[in-house]
C-alpha positions as CSV (number, residue, x, y, z in Angstrom):
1,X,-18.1,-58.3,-105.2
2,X,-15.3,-59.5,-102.7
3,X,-16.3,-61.2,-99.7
4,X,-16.3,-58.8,-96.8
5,X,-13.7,-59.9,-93.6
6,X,-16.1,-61.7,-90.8
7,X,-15.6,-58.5,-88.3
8,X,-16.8,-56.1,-90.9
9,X,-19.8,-58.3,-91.9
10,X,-20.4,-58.2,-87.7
11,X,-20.0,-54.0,-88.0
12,X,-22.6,-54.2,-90.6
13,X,-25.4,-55.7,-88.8
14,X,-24.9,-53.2,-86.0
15,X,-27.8,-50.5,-85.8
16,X,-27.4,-47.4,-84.4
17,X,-25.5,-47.9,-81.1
18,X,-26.0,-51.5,-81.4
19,X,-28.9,-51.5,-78.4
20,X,-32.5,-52.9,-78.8
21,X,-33.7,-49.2,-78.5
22,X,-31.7,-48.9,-81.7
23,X,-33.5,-51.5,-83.5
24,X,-36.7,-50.8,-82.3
25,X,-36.0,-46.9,-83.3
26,X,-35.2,-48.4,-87.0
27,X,-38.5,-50.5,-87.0
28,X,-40.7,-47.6,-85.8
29,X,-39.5,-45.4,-88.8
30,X,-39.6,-47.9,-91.6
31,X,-42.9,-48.3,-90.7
32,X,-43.7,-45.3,-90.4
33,X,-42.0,-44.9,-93.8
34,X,-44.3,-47.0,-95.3
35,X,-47.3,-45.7,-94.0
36,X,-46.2,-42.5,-95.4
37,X,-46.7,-40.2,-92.5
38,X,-44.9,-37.0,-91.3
39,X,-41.6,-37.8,-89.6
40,X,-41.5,-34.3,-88.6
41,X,-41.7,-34.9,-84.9
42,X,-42.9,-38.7,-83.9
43,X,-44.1,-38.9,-80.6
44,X,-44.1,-41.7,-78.2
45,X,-46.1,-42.1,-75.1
46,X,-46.2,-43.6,-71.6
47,X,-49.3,-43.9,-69.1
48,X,-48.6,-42.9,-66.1
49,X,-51.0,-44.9,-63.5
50,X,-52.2,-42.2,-60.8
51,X,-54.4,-44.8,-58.7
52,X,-51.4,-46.1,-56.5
53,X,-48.1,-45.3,-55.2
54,X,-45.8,-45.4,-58.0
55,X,-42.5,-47.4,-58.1
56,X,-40.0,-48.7,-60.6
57,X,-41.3,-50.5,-62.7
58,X,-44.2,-48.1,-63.4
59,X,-41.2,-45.8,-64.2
60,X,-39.7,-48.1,-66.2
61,X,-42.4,-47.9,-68.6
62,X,-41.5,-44.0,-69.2
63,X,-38.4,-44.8,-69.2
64,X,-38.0,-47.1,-72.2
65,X,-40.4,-45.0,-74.2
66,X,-37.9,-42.6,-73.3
67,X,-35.3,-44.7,-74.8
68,X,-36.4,-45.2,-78.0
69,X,-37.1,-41.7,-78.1
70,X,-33.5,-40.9,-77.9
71,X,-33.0,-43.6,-80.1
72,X,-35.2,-41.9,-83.0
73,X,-32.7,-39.0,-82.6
74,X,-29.4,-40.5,-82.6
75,X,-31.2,-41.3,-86.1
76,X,-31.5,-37.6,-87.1
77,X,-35.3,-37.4,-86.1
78,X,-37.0,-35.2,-83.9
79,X,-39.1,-36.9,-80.8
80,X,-41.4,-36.3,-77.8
81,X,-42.2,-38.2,-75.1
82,X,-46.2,-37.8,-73.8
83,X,-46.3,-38.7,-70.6
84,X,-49.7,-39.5,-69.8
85,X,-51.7,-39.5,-66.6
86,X,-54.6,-41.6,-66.2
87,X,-55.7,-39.2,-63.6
88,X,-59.3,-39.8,-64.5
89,X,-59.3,-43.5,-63.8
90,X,-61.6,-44.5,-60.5
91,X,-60.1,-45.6,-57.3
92,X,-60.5,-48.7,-57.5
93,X,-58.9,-49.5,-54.2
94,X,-57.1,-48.0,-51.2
95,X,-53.5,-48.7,-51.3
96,X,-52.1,-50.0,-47.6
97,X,-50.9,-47.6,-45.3
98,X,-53.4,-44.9,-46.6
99,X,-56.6,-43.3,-44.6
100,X,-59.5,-45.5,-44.2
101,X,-61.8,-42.7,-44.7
102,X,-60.7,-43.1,-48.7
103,X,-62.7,-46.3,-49.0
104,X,-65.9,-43.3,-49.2
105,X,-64.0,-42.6,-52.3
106,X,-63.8,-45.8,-54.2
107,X,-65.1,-45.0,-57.9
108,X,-65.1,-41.6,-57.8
109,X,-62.0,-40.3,-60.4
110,X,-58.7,-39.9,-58.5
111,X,-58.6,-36.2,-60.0
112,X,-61.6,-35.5,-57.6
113,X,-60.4,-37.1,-54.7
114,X,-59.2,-34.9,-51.6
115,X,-54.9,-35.4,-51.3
116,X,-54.5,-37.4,-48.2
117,X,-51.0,-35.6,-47.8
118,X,-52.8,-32.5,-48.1
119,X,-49.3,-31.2,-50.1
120,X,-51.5,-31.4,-53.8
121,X,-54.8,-30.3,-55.2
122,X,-55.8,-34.3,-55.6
123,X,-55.2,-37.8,-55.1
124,X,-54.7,-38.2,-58.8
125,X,-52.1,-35.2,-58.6
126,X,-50.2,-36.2,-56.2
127,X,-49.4,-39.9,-57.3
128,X,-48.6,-38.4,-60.7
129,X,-46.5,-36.1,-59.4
130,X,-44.4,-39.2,-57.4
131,X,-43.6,-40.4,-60.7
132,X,-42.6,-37.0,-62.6
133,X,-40.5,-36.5,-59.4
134,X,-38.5,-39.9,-60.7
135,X,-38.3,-38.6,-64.5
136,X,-37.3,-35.1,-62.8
137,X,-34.7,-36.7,-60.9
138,X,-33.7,-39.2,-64.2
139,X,-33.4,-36.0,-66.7
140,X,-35.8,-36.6,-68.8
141,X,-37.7,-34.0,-70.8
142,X,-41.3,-34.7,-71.6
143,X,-44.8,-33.2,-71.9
144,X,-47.1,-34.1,-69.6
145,X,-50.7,-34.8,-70.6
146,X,-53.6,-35.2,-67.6
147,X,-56.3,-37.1,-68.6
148,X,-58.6,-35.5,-66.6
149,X,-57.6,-32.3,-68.8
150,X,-58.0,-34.1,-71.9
151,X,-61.6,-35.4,-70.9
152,X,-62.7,-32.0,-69.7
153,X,-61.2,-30.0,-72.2
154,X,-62.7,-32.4,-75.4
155,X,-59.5,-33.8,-76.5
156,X,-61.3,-36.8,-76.9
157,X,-64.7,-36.2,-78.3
158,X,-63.8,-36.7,-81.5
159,X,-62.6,-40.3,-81.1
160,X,-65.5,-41.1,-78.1
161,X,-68.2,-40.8,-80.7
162,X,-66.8,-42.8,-83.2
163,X,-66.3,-45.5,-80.5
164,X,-69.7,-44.9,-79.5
165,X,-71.3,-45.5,-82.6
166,X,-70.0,-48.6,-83.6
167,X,-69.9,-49.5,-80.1
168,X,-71.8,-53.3,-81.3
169,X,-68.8,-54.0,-83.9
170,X,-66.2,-53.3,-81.2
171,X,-68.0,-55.4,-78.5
172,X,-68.2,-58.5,-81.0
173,X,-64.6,-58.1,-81.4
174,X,-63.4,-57.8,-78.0
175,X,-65.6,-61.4,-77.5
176,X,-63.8,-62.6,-80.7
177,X,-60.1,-61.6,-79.2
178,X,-60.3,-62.4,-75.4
179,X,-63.5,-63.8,-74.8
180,X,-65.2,-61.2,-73.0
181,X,-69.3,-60.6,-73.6
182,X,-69.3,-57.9,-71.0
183,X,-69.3,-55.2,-74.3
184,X,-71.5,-57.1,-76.4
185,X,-74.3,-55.6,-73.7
186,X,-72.6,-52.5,-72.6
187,X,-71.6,-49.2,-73.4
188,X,-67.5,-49.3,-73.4
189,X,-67.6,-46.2,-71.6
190,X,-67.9,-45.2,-67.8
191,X,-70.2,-42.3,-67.1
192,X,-69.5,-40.4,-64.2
193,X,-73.0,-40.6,-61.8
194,X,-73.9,-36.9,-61.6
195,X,-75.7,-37.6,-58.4
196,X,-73.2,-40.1,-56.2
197,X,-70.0,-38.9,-58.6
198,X,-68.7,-42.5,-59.2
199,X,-67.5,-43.8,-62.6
200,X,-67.8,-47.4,-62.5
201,X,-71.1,-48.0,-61.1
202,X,-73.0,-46.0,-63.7
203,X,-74.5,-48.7,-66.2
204,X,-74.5,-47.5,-69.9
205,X,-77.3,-48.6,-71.8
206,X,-77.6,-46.1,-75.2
207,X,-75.8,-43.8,-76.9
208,X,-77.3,-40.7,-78.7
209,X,-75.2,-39.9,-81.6
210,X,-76.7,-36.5,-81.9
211,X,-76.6,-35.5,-78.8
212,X,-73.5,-36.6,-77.8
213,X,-75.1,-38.2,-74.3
214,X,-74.5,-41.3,-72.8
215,X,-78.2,-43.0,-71.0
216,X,-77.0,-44.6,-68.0
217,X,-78.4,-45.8,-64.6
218,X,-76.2,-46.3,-61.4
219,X,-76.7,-49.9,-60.6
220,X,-73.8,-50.7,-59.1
221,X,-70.7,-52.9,-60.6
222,X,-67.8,-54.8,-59.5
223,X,-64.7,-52.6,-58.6
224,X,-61.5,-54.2,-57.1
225,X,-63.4,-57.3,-56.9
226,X,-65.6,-56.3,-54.8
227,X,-69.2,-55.5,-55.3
228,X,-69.9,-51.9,-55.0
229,X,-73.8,-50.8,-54.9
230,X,-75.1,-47.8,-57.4
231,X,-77.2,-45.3,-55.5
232,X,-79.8,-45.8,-58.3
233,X,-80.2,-42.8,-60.2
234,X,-81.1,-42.4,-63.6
235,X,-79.1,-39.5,-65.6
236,X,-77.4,-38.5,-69.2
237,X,-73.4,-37.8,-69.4
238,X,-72.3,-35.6,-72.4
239,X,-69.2,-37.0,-73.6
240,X,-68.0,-33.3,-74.9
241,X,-68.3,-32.0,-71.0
242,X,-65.9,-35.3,-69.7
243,X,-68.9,-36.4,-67.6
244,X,-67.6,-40.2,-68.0
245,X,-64.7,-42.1,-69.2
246,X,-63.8,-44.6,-71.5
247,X,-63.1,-48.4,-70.8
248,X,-59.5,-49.1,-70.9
249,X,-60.5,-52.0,-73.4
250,X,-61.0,-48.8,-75.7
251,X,-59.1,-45.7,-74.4
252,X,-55.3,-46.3,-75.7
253,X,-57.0,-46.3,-79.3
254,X,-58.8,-43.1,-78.1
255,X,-55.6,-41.2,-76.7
256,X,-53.0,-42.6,-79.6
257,X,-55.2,-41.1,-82.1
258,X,-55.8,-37.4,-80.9
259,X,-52.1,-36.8,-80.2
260,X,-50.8,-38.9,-82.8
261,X,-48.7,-41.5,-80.8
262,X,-46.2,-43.4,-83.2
263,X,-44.9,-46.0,-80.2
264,X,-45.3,-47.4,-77.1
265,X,-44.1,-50.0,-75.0
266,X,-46.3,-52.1,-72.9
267,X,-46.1,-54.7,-70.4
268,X,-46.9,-58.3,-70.8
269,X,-50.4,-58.5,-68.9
270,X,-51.5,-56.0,-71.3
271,X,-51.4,-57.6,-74.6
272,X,-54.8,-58.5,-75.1
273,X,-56.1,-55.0,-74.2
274,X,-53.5,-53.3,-76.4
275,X,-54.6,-56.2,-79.5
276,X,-58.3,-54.9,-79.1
277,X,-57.0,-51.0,-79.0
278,X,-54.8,-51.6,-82.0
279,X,-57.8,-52.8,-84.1
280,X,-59.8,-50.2,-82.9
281,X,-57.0,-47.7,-83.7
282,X,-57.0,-49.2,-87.4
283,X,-60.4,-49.7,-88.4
284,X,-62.9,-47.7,-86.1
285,X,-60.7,-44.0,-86.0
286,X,-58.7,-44.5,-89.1
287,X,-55.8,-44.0,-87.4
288,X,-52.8,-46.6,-87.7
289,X,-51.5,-48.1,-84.5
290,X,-48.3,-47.4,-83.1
291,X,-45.5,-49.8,-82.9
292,X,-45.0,-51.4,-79.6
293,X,-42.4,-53.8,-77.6
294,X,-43.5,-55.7,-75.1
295,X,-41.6,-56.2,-72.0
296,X,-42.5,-58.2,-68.5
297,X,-43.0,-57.1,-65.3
298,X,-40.1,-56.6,-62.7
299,X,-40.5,-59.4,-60.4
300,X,-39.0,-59.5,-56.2
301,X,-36.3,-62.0,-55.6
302,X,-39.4,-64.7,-54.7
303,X,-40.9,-64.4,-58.2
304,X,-43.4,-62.1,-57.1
305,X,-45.2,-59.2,-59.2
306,X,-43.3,-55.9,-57.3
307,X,-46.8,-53.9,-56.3
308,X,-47.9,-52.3,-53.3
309,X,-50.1,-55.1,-52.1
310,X,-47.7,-57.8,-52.1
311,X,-45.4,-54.6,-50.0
312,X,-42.5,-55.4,-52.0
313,X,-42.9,-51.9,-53.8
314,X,-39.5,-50.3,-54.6
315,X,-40.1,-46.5,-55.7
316,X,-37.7,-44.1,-57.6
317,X,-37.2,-41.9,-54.3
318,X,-35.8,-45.1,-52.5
319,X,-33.9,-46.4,-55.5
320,X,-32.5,-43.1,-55.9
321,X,-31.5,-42.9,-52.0
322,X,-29.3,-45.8,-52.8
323,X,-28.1,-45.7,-56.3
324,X,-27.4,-43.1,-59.2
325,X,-30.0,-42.6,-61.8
326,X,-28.0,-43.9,-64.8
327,X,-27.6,-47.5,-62.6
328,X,-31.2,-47.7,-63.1
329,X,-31.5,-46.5,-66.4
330,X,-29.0,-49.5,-67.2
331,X,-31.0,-51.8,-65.6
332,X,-34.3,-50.5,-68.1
333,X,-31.9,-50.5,-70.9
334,X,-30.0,-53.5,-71.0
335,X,-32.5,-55.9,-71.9
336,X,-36.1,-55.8,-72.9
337,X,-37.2,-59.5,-73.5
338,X,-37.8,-62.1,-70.4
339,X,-38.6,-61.4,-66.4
340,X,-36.2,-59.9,-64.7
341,X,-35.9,-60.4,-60.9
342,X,-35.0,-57.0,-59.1
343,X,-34.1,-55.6,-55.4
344,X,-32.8,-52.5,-53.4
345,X,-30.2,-55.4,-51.5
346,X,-29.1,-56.0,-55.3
347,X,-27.8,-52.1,-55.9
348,X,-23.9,-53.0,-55.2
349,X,-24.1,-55.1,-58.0
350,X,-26.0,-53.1,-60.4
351,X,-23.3,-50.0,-59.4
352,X,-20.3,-51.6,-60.1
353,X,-22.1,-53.0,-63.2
354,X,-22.3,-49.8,-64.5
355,X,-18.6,-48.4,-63.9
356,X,-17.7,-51.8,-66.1
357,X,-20.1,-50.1,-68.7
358,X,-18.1,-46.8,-68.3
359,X,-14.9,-48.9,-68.4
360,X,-15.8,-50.3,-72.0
361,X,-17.0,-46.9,-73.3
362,X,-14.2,-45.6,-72.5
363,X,-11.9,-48.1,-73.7
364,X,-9.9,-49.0,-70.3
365,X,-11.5,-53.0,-70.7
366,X,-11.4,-54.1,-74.0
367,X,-14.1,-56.4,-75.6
368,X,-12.9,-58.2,-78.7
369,X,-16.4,-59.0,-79.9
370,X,-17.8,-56.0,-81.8
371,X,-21.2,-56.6,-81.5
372,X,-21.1,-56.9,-77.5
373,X,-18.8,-54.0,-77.6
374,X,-21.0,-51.6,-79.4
375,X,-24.0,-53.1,-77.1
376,X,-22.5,-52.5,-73.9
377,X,-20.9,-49.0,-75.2
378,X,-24.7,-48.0,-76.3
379,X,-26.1,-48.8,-72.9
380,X,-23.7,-46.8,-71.2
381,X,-24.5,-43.7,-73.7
382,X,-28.6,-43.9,-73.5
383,X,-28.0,-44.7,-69.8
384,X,-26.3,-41.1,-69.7
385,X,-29.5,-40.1,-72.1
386,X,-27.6,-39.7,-74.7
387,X,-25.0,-36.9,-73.1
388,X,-22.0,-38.9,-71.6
389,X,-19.4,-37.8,-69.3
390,X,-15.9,-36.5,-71.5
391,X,-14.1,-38.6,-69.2
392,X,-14.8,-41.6,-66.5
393,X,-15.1,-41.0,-63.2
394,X,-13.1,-42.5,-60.1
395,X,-14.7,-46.2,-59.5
396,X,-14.6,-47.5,-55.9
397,X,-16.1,-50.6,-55.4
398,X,-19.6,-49.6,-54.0
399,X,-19.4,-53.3,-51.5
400,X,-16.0,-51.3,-50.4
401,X,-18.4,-48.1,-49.5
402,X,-20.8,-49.9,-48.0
403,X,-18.0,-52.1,-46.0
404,X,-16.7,-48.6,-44.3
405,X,-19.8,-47.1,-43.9
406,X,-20.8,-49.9,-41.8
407,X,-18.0,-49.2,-39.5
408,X,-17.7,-45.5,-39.7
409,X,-18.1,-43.7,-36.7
410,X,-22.2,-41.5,-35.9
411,X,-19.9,-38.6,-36.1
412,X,-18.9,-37.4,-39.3
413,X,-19.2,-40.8,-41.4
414,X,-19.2,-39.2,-44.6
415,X,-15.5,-37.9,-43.9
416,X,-14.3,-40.9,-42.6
417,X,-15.3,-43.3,-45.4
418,X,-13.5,-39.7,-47.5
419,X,-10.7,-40.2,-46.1
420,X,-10.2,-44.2,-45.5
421,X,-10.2,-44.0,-49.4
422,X,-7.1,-41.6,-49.6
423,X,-5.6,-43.7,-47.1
424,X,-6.3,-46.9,-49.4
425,X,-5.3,-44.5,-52.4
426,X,-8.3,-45.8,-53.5
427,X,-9.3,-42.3,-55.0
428,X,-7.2,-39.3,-56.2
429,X,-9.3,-36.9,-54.5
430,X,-12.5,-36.8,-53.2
431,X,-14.6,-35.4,-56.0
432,X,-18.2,-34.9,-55.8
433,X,-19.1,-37.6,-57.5
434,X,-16.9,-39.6,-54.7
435,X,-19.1,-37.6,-52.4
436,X,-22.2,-38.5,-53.5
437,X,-21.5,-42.5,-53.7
438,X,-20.1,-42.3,-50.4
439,X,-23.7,-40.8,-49.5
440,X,-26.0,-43.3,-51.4
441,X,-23.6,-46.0,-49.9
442,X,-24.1,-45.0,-46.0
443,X,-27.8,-44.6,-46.8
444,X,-27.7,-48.3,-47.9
445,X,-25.9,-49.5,-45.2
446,X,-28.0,-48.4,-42.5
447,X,-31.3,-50.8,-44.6
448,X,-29.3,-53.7,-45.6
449,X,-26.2,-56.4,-45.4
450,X,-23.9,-57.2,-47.7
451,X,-24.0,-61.0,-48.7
452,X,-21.8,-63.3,-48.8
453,X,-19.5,-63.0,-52.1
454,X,-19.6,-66.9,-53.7
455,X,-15.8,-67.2,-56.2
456,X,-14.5,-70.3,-57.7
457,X,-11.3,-70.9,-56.8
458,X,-8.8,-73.4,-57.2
459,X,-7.9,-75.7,-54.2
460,X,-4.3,-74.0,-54.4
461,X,-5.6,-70.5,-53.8
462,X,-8.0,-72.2,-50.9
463,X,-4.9,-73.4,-49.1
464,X,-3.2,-69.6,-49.5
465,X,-6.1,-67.9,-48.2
466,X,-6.1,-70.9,-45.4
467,X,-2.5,-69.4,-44.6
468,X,-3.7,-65.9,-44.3
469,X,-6.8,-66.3,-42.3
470,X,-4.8,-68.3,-39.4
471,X,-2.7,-65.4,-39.2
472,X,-4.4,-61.9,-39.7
473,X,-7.6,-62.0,-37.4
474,X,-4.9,-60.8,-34.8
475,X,-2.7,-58.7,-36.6
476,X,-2.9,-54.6,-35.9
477,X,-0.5,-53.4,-38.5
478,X,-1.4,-52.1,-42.1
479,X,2.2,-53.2,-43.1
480,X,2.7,-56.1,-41.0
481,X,-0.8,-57.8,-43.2
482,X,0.0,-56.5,-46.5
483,X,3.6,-58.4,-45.6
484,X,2.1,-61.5,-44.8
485,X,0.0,-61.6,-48.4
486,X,3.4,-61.2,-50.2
487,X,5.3,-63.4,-48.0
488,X,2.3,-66.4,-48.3
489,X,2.4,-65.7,-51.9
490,X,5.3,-65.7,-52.5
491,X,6.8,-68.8,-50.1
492,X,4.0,-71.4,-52.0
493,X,5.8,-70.0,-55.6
494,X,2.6,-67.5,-56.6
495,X,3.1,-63.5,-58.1
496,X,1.7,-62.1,-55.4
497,X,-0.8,-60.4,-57.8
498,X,-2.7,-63.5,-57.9
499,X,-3.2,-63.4,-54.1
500,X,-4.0,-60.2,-54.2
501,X,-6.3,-60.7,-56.4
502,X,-8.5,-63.9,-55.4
503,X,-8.3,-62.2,-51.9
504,X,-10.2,-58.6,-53.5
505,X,-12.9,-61.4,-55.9
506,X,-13.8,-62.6,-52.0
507,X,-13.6,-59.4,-49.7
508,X,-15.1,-57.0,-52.4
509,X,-16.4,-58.6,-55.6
510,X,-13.5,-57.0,-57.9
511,X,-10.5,-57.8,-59.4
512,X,-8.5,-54.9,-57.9
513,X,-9.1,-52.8,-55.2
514,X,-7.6,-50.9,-52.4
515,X,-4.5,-51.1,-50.5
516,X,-5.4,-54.2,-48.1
517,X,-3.5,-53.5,-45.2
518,X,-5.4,-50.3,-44.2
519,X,-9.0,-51.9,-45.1
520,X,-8.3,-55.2,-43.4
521,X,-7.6,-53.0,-40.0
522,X,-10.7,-50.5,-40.4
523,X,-12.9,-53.3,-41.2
524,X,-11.6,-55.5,-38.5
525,X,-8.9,-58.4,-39.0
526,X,-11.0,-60.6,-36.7
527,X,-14.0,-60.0,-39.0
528,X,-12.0,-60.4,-41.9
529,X,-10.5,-63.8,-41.0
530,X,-13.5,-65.7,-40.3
531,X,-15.0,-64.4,-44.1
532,X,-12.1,-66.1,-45.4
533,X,-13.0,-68.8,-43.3
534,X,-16.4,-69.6,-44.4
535,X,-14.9,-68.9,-48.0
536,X,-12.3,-71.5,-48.1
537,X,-15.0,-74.0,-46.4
538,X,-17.8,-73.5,-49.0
């Protein structure tokens, strides 16, 4: 056999649309392959938490099962995302900026708890519906699964009494994987205390595989690290009623099982848990494991965990009050491996990010390696869910929209920022999807600043924009400035282009942009000038 040319060895190695999702959608169905199950429709799940306010990372957990779902049918194979809502979990604690009268409610299931915005029929509802409103808003198409339901309904009987029984095998191996004796002496399972209606507190001590009843007494337990006090009864929960819970040490295995999950991602923090619910998966129900990916949590721009208790929280309402849907999808998508830092005072980046995207997919920026090129291209396509635009759309710098919008007028600032960019012939028209940037980018504006744009330039193009700042913080003609750029450039032996160019890199983070005269005098030359002050100083 000849040797194959170095760029189609490259095109060979490529899967699918050259993305992880792609390879992780390859690795899901040789295995599955293997195993020698139905490939009719493989199903891949995500838990939605319904304890807290949701936010974008717990959407980001949807979102790349979601992925790889789309993945499995750029493959030819039919998929399903589960969204699942642990709905039956306790409150364990009352997220800031909510009623105090919901510490009462701390260990009773969030299903059962009043709505404090009094707009759903629970707590548990109503957080779970936050983060459908995000997948809503994202396009994606799912079927959602309550766990309350399933608990009620005896979804789960089947694989709580197999659990139940060999309840002493799974506690020694919990012990033997993480360390934990807790199960060696309890139940893994949370009845719910028929006389105070809190899950946690309710002390399992023996289950009767015939009847199907858990023996427990309310005691008390630990809940948000904090000792909570059991009212003391003694009482029987029948597991085929939902009068209890499992442990979370135990339920994945539970709920992979009855509706045959075949994937799921999972963050970092929960390795050990999903280790112990794997083997349980394997060797107590008989059911193999799905395939996971592991990816870390979203962190602030300090390092910290994003949650609501640190009050960094960013949800998908606020994201999406800023930036488009597919700029967050191509955030999720990009990368899965390693800790990615993430903010709202970020999103000018992350939007111009993703026109470049569109740029490459559409072949107006050209990348010569094929590998990168398929990557980037692949992005761009799951980012659109697998149904891209026909053709791109009109790019405009998003730090230019946000640099009008901060000047624009209370009156009518969607119009004005309209129709600077004709001015600038920045756009052809104003489309809708000009429209709705020129939105996201006045909501931004009113929250947060645009920072300081850091270039590397040479000492010659420093000395240029030197000439054009001691000149154009007092000039009040569009022509009269976009003059003196040619003129500087041109009197030091530089294309003007060049100017141009290292002038747009500092004012808006591009290589090309607007006509500058026009800008320079709605933003303000004063204004202007001193930015290329403090960038020629740096």
């Amino acid at each position: 056999m000849s040797q194959l040319h170095e760029d189609e060895q490259e095109e060979l190695t490529i899967i699918g649309r050259g993305t992880w999702l792609d390879r992780v959608a390859s690795e899901v169905l040789e295995r599955e392959k293997k195993l020698g199950r139905s490939l009719t429709n493989i199903r891949v799940e995500s838990g939605l938490g319904a304890s807290g306010f949701p936010h974008i990372g717990s959407l980001g957990d949807a979102a790349r099962a979601y992925g790889v779902k789309l993945a499995l049918e750029e493959a030819g194979y039919k998929s399903e995302l589960v969204a699942y809502s642990d709905d039956m979990d306790a409150l364990r604690k009352v997220p800031a900026g909510l009623p105090d009268w919901l510490e009462n409610e701390i260990g009773k299931p969030v299903s059962e708890i009043k709505d404090p915005f009094s707009c759903h029929a629970s707590y548990g509802e109503h957080m779970s519906a936050l983060l459908l409103e995000g997948l809503d808003a994202i396009g994606m198409k799912y079927t959602f699964q309550s766990g309350y339901k399933a608990y009620k309904s005896g979804m789960l009987v089947k694989q709580i009494e197999l659990i139940l029984s060999n309840a002493e095998k799974i506690g020694q191996m919990i012990e033997e994987l993480t360390g934990q004796k807790k199960y060696l002496e309890s139940l893994p399972y949370f009845p719910q205390c028929e006389n105070c209606g809190r899950l946690n507190v309710a002390r399992p001590y023996k289950f009767d595989s015939k009847e199907l009843k858990v023996y427990y007494r309310c005691s008390g337990d630990e809940i948000g690290r904090k000792w909570v006090e059991g009212c003391g009864h003694n009482g029987v929960s029948d597991i085929r009623k939902g009068e209890g819970k499992l442990s979370w040490k135990v339920e994945f295995a539970a709920r992979w099982s009855a509706l045959d999950i075949r994937f799921e991602a999972h963050g970092k923090e929960l390795t050990d848990s999903v280790k112990i619910n794997d083997w349980i998966s394997d060797n107590i129900l008989a059911f193999p494991h799905p395939s996971h990916v592991v990816y870390e949590l979203f962190q602030d721009k300090g390092g910290k965990k994003i949650s609501k208790s640190v009050g960094n929280l960013i949800t998908p309402q606020s994201w999406f009050s800023f930036a488009t849907p597919q700029s967050l999808m191509m955030v999720y998508f990009k990368r899965i491996v390693g800790a990615r830092n993430i903010s709202e005072e970020d999103i000018p980046v992350y939007m111009d990010e993703y026109d470049q995207l569109e740029d490459v997919y559409f072949g107006k920026v050209k990348e010569d390696n094929k590998m990168k090129e398929a990557k980037l291209k692949g992005v761009y396509y799951y980012s659109n869910l697998a149904k891209p635009p026909l053709a791109p759309s009109q790019h405009v710098p998003y730090r230019l929209l946000v640099e009008l919008a901060s000047v624009a007028p209370d009156q009518n600032p969607e119009e004005y920022v309209s129709k600077r960019l004709l001015d600038y012939r920045a756009v052809k028209q104003t489309d809708d999807g000009i429209r709705n940037r020129v939105k996201l980018a006045l909501n931004w504006a009113k929250e947060f600043s645009l920072p300081e744009t850091r270039i590397e330039i040479s000492e010659k193009e420093k000395a240029l924009i030197a000439a054009v700042s001691s000149k154009i913080g007092v000039m009040k003609d569009p022509q009269e400035i976009q003059a003196l750029i040619f003129d500087t450039a041109r009197s030091n032996g530089v294309e003007p282009n060049e100017l141009f160019g290292a002038l747009y890199k500092l004012l808006l983070g591009v290589e090309r942009g607007p006509r500058l005269g026009p800008y320079v005098l709605d933003v303000g030359p004063a204004r202007v000038a001193e930015r290329l002050r403090q960038a020629v100083s740096n």
